[in-house]
C-alpha positions in Angstrom: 12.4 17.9 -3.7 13.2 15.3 -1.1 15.9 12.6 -1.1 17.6 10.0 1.1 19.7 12.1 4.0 22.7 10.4 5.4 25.1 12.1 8.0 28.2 10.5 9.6 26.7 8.5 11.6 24.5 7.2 9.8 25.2 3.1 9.3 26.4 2.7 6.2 24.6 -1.2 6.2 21.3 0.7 7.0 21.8 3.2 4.5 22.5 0.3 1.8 19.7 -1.6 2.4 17.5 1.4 2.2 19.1 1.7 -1.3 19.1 -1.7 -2.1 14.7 -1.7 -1.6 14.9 1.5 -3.5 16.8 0.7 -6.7 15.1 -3.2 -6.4 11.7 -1.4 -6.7 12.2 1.6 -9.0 15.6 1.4 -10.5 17.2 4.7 -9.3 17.6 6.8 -5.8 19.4 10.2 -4.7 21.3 10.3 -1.7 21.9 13.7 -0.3 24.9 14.5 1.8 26.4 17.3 3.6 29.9 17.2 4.7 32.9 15.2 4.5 31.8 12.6 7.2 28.4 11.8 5.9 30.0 12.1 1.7 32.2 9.1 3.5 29.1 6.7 5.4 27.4 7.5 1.8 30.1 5.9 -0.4 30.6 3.2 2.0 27.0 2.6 1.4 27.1 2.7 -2.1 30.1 -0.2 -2.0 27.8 -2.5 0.0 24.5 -2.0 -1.7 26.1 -2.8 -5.2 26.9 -6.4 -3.1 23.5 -6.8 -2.1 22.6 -6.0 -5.3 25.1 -8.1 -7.5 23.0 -11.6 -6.9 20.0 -9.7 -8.4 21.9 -9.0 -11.6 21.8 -5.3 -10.5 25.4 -3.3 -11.1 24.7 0.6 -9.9 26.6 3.4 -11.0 26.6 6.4 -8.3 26.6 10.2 -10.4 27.8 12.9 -8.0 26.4 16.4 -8.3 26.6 19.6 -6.2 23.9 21.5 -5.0 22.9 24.0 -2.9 20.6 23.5 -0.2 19.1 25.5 2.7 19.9 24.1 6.5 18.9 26.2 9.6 18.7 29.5 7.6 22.2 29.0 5.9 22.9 28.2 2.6 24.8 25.2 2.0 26.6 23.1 -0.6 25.8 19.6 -0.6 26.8 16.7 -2.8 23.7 14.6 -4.4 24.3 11.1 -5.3 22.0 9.4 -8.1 22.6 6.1 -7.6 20.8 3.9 -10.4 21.4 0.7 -12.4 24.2 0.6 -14.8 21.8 -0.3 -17.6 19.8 2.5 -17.3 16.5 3.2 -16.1 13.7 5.0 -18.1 11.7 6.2 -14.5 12.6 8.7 -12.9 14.8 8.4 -9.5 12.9 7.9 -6.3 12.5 10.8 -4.0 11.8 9.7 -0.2 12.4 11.5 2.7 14.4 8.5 4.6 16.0 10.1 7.9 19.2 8.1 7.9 21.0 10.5 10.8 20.3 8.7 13.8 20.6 4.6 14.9 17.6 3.3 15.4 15.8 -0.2 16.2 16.1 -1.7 13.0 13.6 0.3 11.0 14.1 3.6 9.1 11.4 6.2 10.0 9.6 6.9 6.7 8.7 11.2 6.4 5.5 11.2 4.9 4.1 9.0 8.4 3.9 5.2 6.2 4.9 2.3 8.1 8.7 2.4 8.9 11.2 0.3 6.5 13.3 -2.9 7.7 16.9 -2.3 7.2 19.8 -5.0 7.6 20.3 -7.5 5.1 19.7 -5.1 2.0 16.0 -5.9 1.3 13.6 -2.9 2.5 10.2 -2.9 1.2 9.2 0.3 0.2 5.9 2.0 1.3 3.3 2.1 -2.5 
């Protein structure tokens, strides 16, 4: 199952607009962190996506759940964040591969080799 990755230093403005696109298009996303520093970016994100999203008439709700996930041969507990409208979506949430980890040059590198997603002012069109 893939999902949106964030570490700490991911940029929590790039991380919201990659939300933002997300929830615009299909009405839900999960975020998967690992670790108090990228838990932290994450949130951050959350607080600034639900501003991008407010003008839309969009209010998201962000539902925390652990799991346990497999990194370099280790098993590890990592929080998963379904972030979706408040009023409830019927789809199911989105799950993208979206490497959030590193800065980049103002896209977000896309897993499955689509084009690569604008990030910045909390619109990022998302791949079909």
């Amino acid at each position: 199952m893939d999902v949106l990755k964030v570490s700490s230093k991911s940029s929590p403005s790039s991380v919201a607009g990659a939300m933002a696109g997300v929830v615009r298009q299909y009405g839900a996303v999960e975020v998967q962190v690992v670790g108090a520093g990228a838990l932290n970016q994450a949130v951050k994100a959350v607080a600034i996506a639900r501003g991008y999203l407010a003008p839309s008439g969009i209010d998201v709700v962000c539902i925390p759940t652990f799991v346990d996930v497999e990194i370099d041969g280790q098993s590890r507990t990592a929080l998963r964040l379904l972030i979706e409208d408040r009023a409830g979506s019927t789809a199911p949430p989105v799950k993208m591969t979206v490497d959030l980890r590193e800065p980049s040059d103002g896209t977000v590198a896309v897993a499955d080799g689509s084009a690569p997603l604008p990030v910045g002012d909390g619109v990022a069109p998302i791949p079909t």
